[in-house]
One Martini backbone bead per residue (centre of mass of N, CA, C, O) as a GRO file, in nm:
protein
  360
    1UNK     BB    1  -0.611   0.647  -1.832
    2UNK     BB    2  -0.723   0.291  -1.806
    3UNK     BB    3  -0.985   0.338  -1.714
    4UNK     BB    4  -1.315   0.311  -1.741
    5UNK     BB    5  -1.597   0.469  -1.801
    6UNK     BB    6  -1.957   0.564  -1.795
    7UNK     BB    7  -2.007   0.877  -1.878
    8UNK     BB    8  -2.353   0.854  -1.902
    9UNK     BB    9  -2.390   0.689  -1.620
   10UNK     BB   10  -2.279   0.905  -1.447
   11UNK     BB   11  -2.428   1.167  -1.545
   12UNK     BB   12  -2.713   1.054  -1.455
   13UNK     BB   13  -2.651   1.031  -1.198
   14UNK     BB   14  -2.533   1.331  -1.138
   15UNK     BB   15  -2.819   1.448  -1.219
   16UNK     BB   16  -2.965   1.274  -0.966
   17UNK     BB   17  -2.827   1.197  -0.726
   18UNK     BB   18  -2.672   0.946  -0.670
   19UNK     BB   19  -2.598   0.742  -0.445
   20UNK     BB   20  -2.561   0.486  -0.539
   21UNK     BB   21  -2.223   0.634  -0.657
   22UNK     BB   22  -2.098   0.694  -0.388
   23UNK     BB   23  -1.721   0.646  -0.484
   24UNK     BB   24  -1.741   0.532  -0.805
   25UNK     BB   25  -1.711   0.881  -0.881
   26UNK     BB   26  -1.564   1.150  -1.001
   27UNK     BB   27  -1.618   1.494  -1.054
   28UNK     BB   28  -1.478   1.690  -1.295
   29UNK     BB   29  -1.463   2.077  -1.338
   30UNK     BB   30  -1.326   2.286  -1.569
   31UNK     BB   31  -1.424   2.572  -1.461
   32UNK     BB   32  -1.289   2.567  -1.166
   33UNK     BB   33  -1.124   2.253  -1.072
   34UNK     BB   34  -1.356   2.061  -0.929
   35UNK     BB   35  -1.410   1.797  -0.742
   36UNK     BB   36  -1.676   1.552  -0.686
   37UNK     BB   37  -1.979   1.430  -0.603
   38UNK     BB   38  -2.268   1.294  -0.696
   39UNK     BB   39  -2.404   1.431  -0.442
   40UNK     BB   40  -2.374   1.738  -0.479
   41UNK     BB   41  -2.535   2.013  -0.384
   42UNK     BB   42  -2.458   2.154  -0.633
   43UNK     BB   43  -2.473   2.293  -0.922
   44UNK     BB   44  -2.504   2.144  -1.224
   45UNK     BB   45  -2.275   2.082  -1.458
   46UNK     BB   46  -2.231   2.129  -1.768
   47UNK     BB   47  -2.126   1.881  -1.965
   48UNK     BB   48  -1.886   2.007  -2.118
   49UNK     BB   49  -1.755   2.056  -1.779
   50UNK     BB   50  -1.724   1.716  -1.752
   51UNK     BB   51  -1.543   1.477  -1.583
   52UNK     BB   52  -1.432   1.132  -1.515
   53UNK     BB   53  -1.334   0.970  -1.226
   54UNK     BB   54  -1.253   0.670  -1.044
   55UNK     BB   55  -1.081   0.857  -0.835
   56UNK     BB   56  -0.952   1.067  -0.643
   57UNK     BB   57  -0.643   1.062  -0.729
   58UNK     BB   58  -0.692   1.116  -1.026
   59UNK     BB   59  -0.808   1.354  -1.009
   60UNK     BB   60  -0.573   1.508  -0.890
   61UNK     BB   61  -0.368   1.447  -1.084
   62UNK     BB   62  -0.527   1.597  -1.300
   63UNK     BB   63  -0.579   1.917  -1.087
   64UNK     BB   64  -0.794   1.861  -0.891
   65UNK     BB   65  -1.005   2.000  -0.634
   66UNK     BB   66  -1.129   1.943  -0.373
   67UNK     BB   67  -1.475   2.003  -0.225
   68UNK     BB   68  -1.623   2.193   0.045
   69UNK     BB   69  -1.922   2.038   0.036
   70UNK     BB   70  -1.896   1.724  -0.061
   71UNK     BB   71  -1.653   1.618   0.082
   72UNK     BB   72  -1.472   1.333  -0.020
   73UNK     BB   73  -1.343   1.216   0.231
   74UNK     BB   74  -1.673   1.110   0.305
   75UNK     BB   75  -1.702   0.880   0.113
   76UNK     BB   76  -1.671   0.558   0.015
   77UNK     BB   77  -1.522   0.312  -0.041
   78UNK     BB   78  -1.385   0.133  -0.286
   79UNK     BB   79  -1.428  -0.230  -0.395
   80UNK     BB   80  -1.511  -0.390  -0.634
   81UNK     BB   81  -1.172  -0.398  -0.751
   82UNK     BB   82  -1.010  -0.603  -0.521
   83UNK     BB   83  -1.057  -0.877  -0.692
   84UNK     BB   84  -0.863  -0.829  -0.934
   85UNK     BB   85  -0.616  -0.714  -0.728
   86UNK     BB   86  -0.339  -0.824  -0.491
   87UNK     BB   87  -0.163  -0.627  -0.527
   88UNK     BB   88  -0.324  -0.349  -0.480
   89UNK     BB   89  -0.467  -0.435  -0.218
   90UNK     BB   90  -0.167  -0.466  -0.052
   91UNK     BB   91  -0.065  -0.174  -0.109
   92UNK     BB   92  -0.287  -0.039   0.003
   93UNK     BB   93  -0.274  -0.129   0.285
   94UNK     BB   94   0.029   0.022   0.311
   95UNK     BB   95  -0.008   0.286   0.264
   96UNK     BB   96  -0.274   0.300   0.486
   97UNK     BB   97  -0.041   0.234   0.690
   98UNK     BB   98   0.281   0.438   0.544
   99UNK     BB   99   0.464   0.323   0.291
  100UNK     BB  100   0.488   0.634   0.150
  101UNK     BB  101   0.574   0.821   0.368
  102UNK     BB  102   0.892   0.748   0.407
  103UNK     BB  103   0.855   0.596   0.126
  104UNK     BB  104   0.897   0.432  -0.170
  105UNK     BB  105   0.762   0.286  -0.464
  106UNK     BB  106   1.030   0.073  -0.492
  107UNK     BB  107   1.003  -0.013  -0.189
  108UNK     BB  108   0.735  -0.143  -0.205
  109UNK     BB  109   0.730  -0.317  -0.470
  110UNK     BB  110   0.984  -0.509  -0.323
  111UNK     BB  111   0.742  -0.601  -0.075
  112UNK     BB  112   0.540  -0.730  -0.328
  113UNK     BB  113   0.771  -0.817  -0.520
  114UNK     BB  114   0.757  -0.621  -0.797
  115UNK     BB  115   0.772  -0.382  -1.046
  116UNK     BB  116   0.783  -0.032  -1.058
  117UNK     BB  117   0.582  -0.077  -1.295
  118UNK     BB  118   0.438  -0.309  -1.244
  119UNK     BB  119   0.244  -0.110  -1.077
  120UNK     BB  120   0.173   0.139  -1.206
  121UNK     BB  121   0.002  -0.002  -1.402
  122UNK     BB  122  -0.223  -0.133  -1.166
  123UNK     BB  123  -0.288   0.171  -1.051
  124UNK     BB  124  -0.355   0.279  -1.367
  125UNK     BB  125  -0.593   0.066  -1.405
  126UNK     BB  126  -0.777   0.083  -1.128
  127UNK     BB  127  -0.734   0.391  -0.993
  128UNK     BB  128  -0.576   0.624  -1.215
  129UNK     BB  129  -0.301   0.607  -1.060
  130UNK     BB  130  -0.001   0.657  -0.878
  131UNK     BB  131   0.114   0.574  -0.554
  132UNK     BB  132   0.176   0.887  -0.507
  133UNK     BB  133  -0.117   0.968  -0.543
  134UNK     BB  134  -0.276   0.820  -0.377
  135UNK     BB  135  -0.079   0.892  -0.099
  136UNK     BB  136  -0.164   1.196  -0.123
  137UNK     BB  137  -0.442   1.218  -0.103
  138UNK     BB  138  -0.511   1.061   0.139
  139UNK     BB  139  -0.382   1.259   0.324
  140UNK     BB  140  -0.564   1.495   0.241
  141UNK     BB  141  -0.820   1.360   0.318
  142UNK     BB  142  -0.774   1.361   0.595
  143UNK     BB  143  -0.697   1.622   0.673
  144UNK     BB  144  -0.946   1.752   0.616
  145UNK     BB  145  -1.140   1.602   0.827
  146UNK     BB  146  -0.970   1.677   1.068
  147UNK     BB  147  -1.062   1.989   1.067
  148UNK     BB  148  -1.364   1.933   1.055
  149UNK     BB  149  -1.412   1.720   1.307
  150UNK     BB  150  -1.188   1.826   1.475
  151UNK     BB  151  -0.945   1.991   1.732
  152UNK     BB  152  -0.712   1.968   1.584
  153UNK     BB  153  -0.392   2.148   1.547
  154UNK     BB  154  -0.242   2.147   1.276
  155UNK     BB  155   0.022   2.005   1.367
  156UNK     BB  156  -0.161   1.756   1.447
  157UNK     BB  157  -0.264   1.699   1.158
  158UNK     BB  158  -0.001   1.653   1.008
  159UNK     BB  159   0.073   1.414   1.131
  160UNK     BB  160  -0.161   1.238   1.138
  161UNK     BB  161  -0.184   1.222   0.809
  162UNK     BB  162   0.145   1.193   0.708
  163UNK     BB  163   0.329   1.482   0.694
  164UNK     BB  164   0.506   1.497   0.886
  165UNK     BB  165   0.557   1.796   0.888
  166UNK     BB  166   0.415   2.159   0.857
  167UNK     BB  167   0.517   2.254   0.550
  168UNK     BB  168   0.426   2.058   0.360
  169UNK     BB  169   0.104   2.081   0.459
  170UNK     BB  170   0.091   2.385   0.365
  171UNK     BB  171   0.228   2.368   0.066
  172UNK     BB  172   0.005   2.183  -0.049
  173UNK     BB  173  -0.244   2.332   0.053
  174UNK     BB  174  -0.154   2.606  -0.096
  175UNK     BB  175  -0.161   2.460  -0.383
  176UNK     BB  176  -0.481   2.320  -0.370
  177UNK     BB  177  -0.633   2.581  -0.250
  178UNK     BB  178  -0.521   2.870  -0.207
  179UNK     BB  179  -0.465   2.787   0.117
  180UNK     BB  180  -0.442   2.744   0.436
  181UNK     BB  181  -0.571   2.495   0.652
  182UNK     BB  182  -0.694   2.697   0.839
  183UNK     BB  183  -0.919   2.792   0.617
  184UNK     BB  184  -1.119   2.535   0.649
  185UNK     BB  185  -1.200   2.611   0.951
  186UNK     BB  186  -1.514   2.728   1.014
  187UNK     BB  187  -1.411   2.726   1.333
  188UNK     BB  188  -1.307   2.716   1.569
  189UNK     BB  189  -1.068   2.543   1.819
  190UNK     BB  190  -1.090   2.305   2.072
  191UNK     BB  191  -0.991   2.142   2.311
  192UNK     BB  192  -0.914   1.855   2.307
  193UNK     BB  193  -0.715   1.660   2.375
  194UNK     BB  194  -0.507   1.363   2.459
  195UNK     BB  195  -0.515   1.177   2.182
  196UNK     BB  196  -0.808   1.270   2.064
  197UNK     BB  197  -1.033   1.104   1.822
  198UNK     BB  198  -1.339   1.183   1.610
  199UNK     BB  199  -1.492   0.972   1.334
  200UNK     BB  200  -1.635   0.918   0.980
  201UNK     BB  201  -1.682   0.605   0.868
  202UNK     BB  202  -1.759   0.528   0.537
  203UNK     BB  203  -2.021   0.297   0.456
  204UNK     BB  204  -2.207   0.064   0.276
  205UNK     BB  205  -2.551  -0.007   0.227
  206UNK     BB  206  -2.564  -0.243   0.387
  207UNK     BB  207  -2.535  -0.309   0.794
  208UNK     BB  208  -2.454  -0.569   1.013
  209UNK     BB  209  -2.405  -0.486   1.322
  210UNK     BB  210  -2.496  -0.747   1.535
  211UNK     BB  211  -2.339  -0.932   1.355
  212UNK     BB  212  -2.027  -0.798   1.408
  213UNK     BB  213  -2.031  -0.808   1.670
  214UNK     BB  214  -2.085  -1.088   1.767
  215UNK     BB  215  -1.782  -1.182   1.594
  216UNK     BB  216  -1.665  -1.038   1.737
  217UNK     BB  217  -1.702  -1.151   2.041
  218UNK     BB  218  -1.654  -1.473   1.958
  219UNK     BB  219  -1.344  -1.451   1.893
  220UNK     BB  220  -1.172  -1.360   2.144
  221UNK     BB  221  -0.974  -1.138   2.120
  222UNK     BB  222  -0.696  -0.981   2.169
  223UNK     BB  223  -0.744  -0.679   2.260
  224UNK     BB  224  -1.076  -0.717   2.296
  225UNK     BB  225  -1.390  -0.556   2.319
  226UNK     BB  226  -1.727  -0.612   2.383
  227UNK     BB  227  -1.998  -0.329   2.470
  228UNK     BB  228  -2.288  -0.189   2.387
  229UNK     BB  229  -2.206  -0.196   2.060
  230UNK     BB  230  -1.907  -0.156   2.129
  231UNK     BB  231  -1.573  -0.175   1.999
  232UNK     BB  232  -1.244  -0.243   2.147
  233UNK     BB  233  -0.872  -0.180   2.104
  234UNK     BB  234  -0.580  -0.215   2.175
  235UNK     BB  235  -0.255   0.000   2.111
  236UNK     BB  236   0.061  -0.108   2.070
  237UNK     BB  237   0.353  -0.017   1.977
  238UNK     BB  238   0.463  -0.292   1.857
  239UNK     BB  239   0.199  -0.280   1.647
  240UNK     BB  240   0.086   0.029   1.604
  241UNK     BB  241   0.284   0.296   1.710
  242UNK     BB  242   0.097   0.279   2.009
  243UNK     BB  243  -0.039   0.398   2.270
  244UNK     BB  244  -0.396   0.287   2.329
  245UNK     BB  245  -0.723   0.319   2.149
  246UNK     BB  246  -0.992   0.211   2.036
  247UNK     BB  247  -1.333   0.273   1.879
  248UNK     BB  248  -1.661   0.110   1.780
  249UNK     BB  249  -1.938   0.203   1.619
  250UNK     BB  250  -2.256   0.301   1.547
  251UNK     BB  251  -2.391   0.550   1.335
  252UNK     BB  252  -2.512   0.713   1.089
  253UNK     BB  253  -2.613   0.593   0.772
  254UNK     BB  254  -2.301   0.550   0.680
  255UNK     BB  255  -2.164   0.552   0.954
  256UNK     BB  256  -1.830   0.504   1.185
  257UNK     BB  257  -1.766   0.560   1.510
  258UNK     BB  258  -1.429   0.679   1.579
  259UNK     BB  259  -1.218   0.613   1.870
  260UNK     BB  260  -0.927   0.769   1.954
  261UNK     BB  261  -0.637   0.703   2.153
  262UNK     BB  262  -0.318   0.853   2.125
  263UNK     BB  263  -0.009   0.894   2.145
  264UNK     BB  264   0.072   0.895   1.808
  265UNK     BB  265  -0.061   1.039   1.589
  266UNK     BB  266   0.127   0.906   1.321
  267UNK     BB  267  -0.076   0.644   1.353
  268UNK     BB  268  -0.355   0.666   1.258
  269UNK     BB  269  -0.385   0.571   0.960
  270UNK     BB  270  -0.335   0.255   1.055
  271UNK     BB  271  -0.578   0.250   1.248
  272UNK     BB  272  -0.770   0.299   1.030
  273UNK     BB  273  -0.705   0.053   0.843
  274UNK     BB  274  -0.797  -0.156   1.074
  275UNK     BB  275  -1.079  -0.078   1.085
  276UNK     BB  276  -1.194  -0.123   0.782
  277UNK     BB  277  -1.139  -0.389   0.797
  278UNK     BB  278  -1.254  -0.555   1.039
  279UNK     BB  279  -1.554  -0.383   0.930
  280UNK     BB  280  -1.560  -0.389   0.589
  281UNK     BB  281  -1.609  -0.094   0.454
  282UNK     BB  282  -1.520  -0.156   0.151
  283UNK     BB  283  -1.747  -0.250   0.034
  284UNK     BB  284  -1.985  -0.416  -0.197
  285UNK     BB  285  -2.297  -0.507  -0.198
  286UNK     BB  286  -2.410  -0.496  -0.494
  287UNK     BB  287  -2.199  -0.657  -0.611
  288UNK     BB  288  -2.202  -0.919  -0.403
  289UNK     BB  289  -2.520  -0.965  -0.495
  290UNK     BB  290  -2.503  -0.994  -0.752
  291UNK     BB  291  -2.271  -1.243  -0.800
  292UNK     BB  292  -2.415  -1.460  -0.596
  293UNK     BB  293  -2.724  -1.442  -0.694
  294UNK     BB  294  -2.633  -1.671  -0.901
  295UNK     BB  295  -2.648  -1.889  -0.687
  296UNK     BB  296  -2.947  -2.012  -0.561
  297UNK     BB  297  -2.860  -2.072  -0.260
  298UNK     BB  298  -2.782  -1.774  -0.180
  299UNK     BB  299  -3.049  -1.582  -0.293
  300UNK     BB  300  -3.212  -1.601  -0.017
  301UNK     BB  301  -2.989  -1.480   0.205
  302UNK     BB  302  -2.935  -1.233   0.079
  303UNK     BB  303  -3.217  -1.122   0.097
  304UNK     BB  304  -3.263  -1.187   0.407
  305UNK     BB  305  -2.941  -1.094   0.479
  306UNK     BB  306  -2.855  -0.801   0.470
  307UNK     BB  307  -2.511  -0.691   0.516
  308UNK     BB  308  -2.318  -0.909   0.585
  309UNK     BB  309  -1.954  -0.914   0.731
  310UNK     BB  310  -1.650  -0.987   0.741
  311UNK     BB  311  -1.420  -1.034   0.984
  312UNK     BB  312  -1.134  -0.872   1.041
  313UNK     BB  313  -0.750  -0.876   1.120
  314UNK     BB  314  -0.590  -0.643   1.262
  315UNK     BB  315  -0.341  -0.859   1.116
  316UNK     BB  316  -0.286  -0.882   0.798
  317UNK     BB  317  -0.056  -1.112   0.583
  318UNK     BB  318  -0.209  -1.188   0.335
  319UNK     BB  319  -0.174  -1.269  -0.023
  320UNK     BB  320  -0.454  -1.244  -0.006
  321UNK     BB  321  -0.786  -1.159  -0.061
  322UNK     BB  322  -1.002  -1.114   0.215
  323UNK     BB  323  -1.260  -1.141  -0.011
  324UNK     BB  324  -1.133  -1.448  -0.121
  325UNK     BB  325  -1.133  -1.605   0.135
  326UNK     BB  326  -1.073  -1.947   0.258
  327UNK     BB  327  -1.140  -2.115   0.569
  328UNK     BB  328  -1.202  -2.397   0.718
  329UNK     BB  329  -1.302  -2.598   0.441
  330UNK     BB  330  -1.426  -2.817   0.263
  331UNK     BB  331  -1.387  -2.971  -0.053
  332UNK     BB  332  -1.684  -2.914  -0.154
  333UNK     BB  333  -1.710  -2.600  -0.099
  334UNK     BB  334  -1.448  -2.540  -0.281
  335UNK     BB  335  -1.560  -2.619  -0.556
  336UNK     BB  336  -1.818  -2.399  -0.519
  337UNK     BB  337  -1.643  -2.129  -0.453
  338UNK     BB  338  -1.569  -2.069  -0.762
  339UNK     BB  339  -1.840  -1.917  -0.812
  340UNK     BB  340  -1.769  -1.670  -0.607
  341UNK     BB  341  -1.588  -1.513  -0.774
  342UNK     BB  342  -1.399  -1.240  -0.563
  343UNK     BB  343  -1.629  -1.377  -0.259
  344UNK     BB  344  -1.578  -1.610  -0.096
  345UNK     BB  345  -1.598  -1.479   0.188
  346UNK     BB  346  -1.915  -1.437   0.150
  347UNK     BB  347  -2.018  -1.728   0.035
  348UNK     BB  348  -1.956  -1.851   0.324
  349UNK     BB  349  -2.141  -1.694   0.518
  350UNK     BB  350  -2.409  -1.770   0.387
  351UNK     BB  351  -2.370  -2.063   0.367
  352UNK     BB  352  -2.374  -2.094   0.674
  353UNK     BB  353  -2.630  -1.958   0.741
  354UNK     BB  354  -2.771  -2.191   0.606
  355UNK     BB  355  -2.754  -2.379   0.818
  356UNK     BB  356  -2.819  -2.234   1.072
  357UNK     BB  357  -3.110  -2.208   0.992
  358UNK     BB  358  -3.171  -2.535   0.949
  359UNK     BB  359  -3.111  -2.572   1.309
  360UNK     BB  360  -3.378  -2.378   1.376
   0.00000   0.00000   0.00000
């Protein structure tokens, strides 16, 4: 594994059960074989009996099985890794998308334009696993969320996570869990249907729910509506691989609440992905805030405005990854952005802020 933790300050924090470090390393216990986050309510295991993993996929590629207590699926996306390769960053997206549901890592590699040795030396750098293990976790852990959070019926859980099967889906789970994915369900199951499903997107505060509602509302995208608080988004075949519709609220704090109807479950976890991107779910807002707030010019809206989120593209084809994407802004500006990276697009909304306070 090339990527590296501070070990000492992991302990402290899983020590301490902080929450602000939760999605930033996940802890393998070793006397157990269970991997969990660091706010886990379970008894804190001996030091000598855990080791520190970047990414669930790393953990899980390990050998460890995700915690059925503090369940990893609900941690936060960690992001502040993403502004540092623009390729790792496009692939995850594809992933989590599906490109890697029927296709291999040889062909993501030839749509990234590079080769797959260092796309996997890209993914063991930066997440720690190779792109096949990311990519198995992701659905493993989608997989966990619908046992728990929806009515989905097993077959049907499994479509909706990207395992093609319900043969593979039992496979996995009984190789990771000693146990058939039924067996994780702790209640009955009373009939969802229709395909409708609804989850709880994790995402770290702050968040201003209100500016991103507004901006959402204000760009009067095709197939968007906002009211009541709540953005709904038409689905189409043609572009999302099913007809209906997705909601996202604001749900309690650190998590959004998302409602989908669709025709094809198979389709859910790209619509899951094109949903984090539009509300910038996998930020690090500390990360964020610590790296702008060396410019003087943005440190004071930094403080009064926390938790501004540039809103994402429905379908984003950008070479460049979107937190470091500048759009129509002056060639002075642009001189300026460059104290900014890889946050650029975040340095931007506040720049604009701060004209916008001052015309007021």
């Amino acid at each position: 594994m090339e990527q590296t933790l501070d070990a000492e300050a992991c302990w402290r924090a899983l020590s301490a059960r902080d929450a602000r470090f939760d999605g930033r390393f996940f802890t393998g216990v070793t006397s157990t074989g269970i991997y969990c986050r660091p706010v886990c309510p379970a008894r804190t295991p001996r030091r000598e009996n855990v080791v520190f993993h970047p990414t669930a996929a790393s953990a899980e590629a390990a050998g460890f099985r995700a915690c059925l207590r503090c369940r990893p699926e609900t941690a936060p996306e960690m992001g502040a890794w993403r502004g540092t390769s623009n390729t790792v960053s496009r692939a995850l997206a594809l992933i989590e998308a599906g490109a890697l549901d029927d296709g291999d890592a040889e062909a993501l590699a030839e749509r990234l334009g590079v080769g797959e040795r260092h796309l996997r030396r890209l993914f063991r750098q930066h997440l720690g696993a190779a792109p096949v293990s990311v990519a198995q976790t992701r659905r493993v852990l989608l997989a966990k969320q619908l046992i728990h959070e929806t009515e989905l019926t097993m077959a049907e859980v499994a479509m909706a996570s990207g395992f093609g099967s319900v043969r593979r889906f039992n496979e996995t789970f009984q190789a990771l869990y000693g146990r058939p994915p039924s067996a994780l369900r702790r209640r009955k199951a009373a009939e969802e249907g229709g395909g409708r499903v609804t989850l709880n997107l994790a995402y770290r505060p702050p968040y201003d729910w209100d500016f991103v509602s507004a901006a959402l509302a204000a760009r009067g995208a095709a197939d968007e509506t906002t009211a009541d608080g709540a953005w709904t988004r038409r689905l189409r075949k043609s572009v999302d691989g099913t007809e209906g519709a997705v909601t996202v609220r604001p749900g309690a704090l650190g998590k959004a609440v998302v409602q989908a109807r669709i025709d094809e479950l198979k389709a859910l976890p790209g619509v899951l992905a094109r949903v984090r991107r539009v509300f910038d779910l996998a930020a690090d807002p500390e990360a964020i805030t610590r790296d702008l707030s060396a410019d003087p010019e943005l440190a004071p809206v930094l403080a009064a405005r926390p938790g501004l989120r540039p809103v994402g593209d429905w379908i984003d084809d950008g070479e460049d990854a979107p937190s470091d994407r500048l759009t129509g802004v002056d060639a002075a500006l642009t001189a300026r952005a460059e104290r900014w990276r890889p946050w650029r697009a975040y340095g931007a909304l506040y720049w604009n802020t701060i004209k916008e306070m001052s015309h007021d």
